[in-house]
N, C-alpha and C positions, 0 to 999 in steps of 0.2 A: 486484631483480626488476622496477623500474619501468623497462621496457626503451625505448628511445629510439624515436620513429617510423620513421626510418629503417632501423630493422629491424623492424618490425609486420609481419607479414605480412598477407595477406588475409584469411584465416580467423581470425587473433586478432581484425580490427575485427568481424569477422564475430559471434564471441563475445564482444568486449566488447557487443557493440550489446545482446545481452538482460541484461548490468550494472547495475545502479543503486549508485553511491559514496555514500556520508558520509565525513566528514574532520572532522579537529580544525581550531578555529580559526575566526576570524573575514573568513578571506580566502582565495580558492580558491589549493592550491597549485600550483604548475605544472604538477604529472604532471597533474593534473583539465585545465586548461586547453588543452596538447597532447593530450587523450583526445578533449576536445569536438571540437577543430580537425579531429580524423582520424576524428571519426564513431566512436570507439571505445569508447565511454558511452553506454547508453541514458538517461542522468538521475542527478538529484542528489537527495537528500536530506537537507534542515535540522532539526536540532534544537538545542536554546535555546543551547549550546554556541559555536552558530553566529550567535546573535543578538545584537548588542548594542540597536540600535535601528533601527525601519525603513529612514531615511533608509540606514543601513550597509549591512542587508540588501536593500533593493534594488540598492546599489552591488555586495554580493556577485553578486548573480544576475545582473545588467546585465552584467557581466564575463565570465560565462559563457556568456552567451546570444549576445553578440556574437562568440563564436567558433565559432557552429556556423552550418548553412543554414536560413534561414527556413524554405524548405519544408519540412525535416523536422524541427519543433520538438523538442527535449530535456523529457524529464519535467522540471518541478520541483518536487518531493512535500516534504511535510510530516506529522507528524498531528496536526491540529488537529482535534479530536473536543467537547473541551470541558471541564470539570469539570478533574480531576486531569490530561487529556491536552492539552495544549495548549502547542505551543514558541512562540508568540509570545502575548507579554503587551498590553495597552494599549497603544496606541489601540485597536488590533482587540479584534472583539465579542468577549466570553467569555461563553462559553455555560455553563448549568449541566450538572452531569452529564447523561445522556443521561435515566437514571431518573428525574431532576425533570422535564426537558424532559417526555417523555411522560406524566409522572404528568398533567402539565396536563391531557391529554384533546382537545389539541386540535391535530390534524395539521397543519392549514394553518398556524399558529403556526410547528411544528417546520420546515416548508416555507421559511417567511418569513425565520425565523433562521437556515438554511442558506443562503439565496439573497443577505442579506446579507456573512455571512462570507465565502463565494464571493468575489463582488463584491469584498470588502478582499481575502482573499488573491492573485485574481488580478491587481489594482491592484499588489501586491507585489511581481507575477512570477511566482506558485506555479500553474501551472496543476492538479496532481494532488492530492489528499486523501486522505491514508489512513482514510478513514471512509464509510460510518459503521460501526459496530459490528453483524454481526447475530448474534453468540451470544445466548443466551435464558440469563437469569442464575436459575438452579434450584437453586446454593449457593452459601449463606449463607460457607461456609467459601472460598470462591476466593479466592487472594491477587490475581490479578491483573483479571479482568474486575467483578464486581459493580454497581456503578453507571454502567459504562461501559455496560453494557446499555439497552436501553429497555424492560426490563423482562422478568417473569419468564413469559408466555408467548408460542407462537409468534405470535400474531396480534399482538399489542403488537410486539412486534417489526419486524413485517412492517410495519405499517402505519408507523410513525415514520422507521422506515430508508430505505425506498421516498421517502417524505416529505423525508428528508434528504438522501438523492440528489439526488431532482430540483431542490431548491434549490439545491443546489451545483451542478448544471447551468446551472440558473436564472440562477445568480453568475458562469458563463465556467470554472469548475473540474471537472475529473472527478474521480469517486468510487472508491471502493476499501471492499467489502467485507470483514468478515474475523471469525471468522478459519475459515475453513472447515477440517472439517466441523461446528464448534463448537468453542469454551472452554469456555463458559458452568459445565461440571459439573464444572470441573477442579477438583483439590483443592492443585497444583501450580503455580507460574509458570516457563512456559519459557524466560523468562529465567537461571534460575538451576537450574531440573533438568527432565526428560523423566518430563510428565506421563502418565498411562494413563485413558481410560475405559473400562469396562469393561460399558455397557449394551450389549444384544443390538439387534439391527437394526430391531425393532420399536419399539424407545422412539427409536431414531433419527429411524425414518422419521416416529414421532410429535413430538418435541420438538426436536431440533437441524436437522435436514435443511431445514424447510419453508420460514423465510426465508430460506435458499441458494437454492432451488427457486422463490421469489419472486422473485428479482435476476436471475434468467434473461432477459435480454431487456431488463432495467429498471437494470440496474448494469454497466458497461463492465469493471472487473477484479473479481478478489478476492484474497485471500490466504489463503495456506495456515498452518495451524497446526502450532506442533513437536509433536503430541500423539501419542502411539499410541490405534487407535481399535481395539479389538480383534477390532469384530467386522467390521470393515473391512479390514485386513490386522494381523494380530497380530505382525509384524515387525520391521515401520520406521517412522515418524511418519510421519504424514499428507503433510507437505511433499517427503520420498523415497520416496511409496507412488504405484506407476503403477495399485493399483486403488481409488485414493481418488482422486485428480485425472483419468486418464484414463477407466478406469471406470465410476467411481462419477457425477461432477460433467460430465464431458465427453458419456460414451454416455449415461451413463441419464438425467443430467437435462437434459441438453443445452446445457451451458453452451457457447459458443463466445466467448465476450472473453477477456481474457487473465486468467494467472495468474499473480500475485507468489507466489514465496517471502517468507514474514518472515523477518528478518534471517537470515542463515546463520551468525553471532557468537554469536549465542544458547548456552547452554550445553546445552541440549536439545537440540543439535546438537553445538557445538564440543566438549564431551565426550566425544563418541565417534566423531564424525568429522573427518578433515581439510575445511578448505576446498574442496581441488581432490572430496575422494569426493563431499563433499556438494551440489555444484554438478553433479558428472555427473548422482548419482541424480536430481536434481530436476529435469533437464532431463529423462533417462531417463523420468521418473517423468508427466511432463506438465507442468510449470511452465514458463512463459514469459519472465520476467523475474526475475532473480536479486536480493534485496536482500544489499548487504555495506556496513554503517550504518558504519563508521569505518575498517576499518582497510585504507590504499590498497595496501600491500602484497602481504595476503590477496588483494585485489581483482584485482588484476594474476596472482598466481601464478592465480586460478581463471580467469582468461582465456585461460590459455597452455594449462590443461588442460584446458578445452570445446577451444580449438583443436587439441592434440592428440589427443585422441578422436575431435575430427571428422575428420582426416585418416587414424585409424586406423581408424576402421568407418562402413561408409555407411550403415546406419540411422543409426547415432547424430551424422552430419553431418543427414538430412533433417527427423530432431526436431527439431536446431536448427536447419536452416532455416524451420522451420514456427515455432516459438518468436520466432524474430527478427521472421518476418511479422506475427502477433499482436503485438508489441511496437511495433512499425512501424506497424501499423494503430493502436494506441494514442496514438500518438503525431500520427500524423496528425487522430485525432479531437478534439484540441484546434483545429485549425482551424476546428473545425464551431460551435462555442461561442462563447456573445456575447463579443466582446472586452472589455479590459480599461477602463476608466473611469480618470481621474485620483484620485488615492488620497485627496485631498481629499472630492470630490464621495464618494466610496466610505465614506469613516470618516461621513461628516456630513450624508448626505442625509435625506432626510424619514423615507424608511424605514427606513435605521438609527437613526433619533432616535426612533422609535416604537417598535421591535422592542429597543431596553437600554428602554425603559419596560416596555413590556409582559412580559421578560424580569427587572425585578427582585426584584419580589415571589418569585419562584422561586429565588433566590440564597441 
């Protein structure tokens, strides 16, 4: 299925472009590097898998970035969040969970230690983030968000995240919201099954909704959740629901940046959908940018059936052309961000030498 360029047609670059890869390994394999060259990948995505040590990881990304056009920079994401989430180790700053951080009390703090790691990662290459985190962590029982929160209500939330953004701006990196329309209450990880909520739209609109409804205007993406919200569409998970992302996030609260899917590999997906359904729905559904974390195969067969779809109905070519635009404008918006620093100057400057001090009594 990793079909040669030579036979790509238009509308597959067309649909690779809302793509985001992972791959095994420590060195991009060739179908990635022929994808970049033809524009047929919107970006990449590293996890520790992929890290041995800087000096390497920057050779990885160098490798890749030299094959696409300046002007239209390539994502290069990661999630470095902090605590338990975090693919690159030392040198780069590690952050405490998100919950310590904000226990501090002190936003410009959380601002500072964003705007640092910024700074390292994009010295790296990474210009994208998948963070920060704005579920509001309300059980004790979630296998998977709990501390990755900044806490257990919306305003902690708001204030810290908003905070961690813009530091990550601050640093040359764009941010990623997630996981809308919350985690936080899950009893489930969608990594491993298809969680349910099951509060009514009131406790929504009071608890999970409000730091989404913050990022409006103040966070460039976000990402969708494999969750069923039920009082949202009792159907299909959030990330294949056209009245959670279109709807809900788009009409009513007005989001206009782009939307990631979380991985489509996830079991709370792969489960019960193929690849290709699950990549139409969530294009269908309002998402923008597709994540498929490892496997280039997957990645490729869901390319071929965004492009067939689009050829077979014109609505669902003009989603994605709309999808690609936001992805495109994404992408472009790394332009707009202070550049990158020598990685030196970035691990060791004043301000990171003060932000791991002030940063480790919280460890």
């Amino acid at each position: 299925m990793l079909r040669s360029l030579n036979k790509m047609n238009e509308l597959e670059r067309m649909a690779g472009s809302v793509i985001v890869c992972g791959f095994a390994g420590t060195e991009a394999p060739p179908a990635i590097h022929d994808w970049l060259g033809e524009q047929a990948v919107a970006g990449l995505i590293l996890f520790k898998r992929n890290i041995d040590e800087l000096q390497q990881a920057m050779a990885l990304i160098a490798s890749c970035v030299e094959r696409t056009d300046p002007a239209n920079p390539i994502l290069v994401s990661v999630d470095q969040e902090g605590g338990r989430v975090a693919r690159f180790g030392e040198p780069v700053l590690q952050l405490p969970a998100m919950r310590r951080l904000a226990k501090a009390g002190d936003a410009d703090l959380t601002r500072q230690a964003a705007r640092v790691l910024g700074r390292q990662l994009r010295a790296i290459g990474v210009n994208l983030n998948f963070a920060p985190v704005l579920d509001v962590d309300t059980n004790p029982n979630n296998p998977v968000i709990g501390d990755r929160a900044f806490g257990g209500t919306p305003g902690a939330v708001i204030e810290h995240a908003l905070a961690f953004a813009a530091g990550l701006h601050d640093g040359g990196v764009l941010s990623c919201g997630k996981h809308f329309p919350g985690h936080g209450d899950t009893d489930l990880d969608s990594h491993l099954a298809l969680p349910s909520l099951r509060h009514d739209r009131a406790r929504l609109d009071e608890v999970e909704l409000p730091p989404f409804a913050a990022a409006v205007g103040e966070i460039p993406s976000l990402m969708t959740a494999h969750v069923l919200f039920e009082a949202v569409d009792a159907e299909v998970p959030a990330t294949m629901s056209r009245a959670a992302i279109t709807e809900l996030l788009r009409e009513d609260m007005g989001f206009e940046g782009a939307v990631f899917s979380d991985d489509l590999e996830m079991k709370a997906i792969s489960d019960r959908y193929s690849i290709e359904e699950a990549g139409v729905c969530a294009i269908e559904a309002g998402c923008d940018l597709l994540l498929v974390c490892s496997d280039l195969d997957a990645a490729a067969r869901l390319r071929e059936a965004l492009a067939v779809e689009a050829e077979r109905s014109k609505p669902f070519f003009a989603r994605l052309e709309e999808a690609k635009a936001r992805a495109d404008a994404l992408r472009q918006g790394v332009m707009k961000l202070p550049p990158a620093v020598p990685l030196e100057i970035a691990l060791h400057n004043a301000e990171a030498r003060s932000i791991r001090a002030r940063l480790q009594p919280l460890e």
